[in-house]
N, C-alpha and C positions, 0 to 999 in steps of 0.2 A: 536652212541657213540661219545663221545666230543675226538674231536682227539689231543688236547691238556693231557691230561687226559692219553689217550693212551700213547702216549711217554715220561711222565714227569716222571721218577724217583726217589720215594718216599725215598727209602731204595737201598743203596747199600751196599752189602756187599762181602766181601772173607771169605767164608769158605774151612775148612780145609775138604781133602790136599789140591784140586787144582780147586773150583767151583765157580763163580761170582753169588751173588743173586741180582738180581734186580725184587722189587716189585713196580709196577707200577701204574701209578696215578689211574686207574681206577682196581686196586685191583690185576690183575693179575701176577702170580711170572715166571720169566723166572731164568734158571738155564744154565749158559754156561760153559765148560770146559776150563780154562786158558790155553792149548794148543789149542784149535779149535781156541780161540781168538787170540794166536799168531800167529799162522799157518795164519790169516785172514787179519793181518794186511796189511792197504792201503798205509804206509808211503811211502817216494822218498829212503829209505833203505832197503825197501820190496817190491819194485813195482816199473816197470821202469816207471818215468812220462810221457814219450811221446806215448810210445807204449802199458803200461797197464803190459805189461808181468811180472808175478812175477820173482823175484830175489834170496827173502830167500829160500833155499831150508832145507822142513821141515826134511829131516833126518839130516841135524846137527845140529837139538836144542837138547838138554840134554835130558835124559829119564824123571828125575825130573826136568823140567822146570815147573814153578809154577809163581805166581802173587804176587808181592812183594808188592802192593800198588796203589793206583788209585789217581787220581784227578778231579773234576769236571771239566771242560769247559765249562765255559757260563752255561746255562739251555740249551744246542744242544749237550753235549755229554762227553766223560770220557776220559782221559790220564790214560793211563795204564802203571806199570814198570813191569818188569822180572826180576826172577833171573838170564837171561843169560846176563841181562845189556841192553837188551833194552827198550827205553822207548822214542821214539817218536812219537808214532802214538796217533790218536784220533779216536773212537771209536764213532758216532753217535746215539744219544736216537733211532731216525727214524731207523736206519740200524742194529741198536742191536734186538729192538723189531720185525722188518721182518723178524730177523734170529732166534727166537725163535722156537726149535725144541722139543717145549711139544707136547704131541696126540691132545690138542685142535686147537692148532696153525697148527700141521702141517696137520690137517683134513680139515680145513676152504684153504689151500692151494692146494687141491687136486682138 
């Protein structure tokens, strides 16, 4: 498989209430929960930079924490905002598609 292809990001979308669709260069759809991606984030406001340890802790985000909007970066990955008002972190094509937790993905993981 063209590994370009693999991580390129044809389609992105937000669907309603709270799901990011990403269809990928070589046809495959991943489907993320806008909390698992907040909860995941790698920013220096959610991750101590020297130590790695996370910061945010996920029971104070909102029960409705949802995804207010994205932005490309480059061809390497997405800026994502929230409704809780954040919106620093970058989200990697490579690190999104590794996190893809469809039965095919997470069978070939096994």
């Amino acid at each position: 498989m063209n590994r370009s292809n693999r991580i390129r990001a044809e389609v992105v979308e937000l669907l309603q209430p709270a799901t990011l669709l990403i269809v990928w260069g070589d046809g495959h759809e991943s489907l993320f929960p806008h909390r698992s991606l907040r909860e995941s984030c790698e920013c220096a406001a959610c991750v101590d930079e020297w130590s790695r340890e996370p910061i945010l802790d996920p029971d104070a985000l909102p029960a409705d924490l949802h995804c207010t909007g994205f932005e490309r970066t480059g061809r390497y990955g997405l800026n994502l905002t929230f409704s809780d008002g954040h919106g620093t972190g970058i989200w990697s094509l490579d690190r999104l598609r590794d996190s893809c937790r469809c039965p095919e993905c997470e069978g070939s993981r096994s």
